[in-house]
N, C-alpha and C positions, 0 to 999 in steps of 0.2 A: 440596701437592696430589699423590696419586697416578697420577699419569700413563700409567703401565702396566695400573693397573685402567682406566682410562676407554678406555685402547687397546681393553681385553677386553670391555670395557659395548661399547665401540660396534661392534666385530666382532660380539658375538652379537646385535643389536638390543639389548639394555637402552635404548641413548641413540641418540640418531638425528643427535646431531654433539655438539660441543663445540669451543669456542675459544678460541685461543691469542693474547695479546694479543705485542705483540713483546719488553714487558718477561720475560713468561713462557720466551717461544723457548727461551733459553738452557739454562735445567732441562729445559723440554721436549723438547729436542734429546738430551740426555744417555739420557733413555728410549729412544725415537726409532729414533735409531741403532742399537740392540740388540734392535729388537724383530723379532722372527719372523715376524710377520704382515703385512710395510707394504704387499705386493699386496695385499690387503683392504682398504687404507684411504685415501683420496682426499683430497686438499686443495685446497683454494682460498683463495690470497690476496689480498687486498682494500688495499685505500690505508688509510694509518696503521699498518701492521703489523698489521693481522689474520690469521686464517688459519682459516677453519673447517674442519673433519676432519668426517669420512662415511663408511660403509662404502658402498665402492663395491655398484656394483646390478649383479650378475650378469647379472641379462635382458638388459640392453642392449648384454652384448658376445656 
């Protein structure tokens, strides 16, 4: 899974979220950490290790 593209899909709109299960985290994290943009991008986690990502919504702050 490219991780770094779905970071860039969901910053520009392409994707309107996408989900990291906790088996995933791991790889996930490795992007993650290195990416340039994480002000942009919002998470929320859920029980069982979920985590869904969002570009954060401007208007509301």
């Amino acid at each position: 899974m490219d991780y770094n593209q779905m970071l860039d899909q969901l910053r520009s709109g392409e994707l309107n979220q996408f989900i990291v299960t906790a088996k995933e985290f791991s790889d996930f994290y490795n992007v993650w950490r290195d990416y340039p943009y994480q002000n942009a991008i919002t998470a929320t986690a859920e029980r069982g290790g979920i985590i869904t990502y969002t570009a954060k919504n401007d208007e509301a702050s």
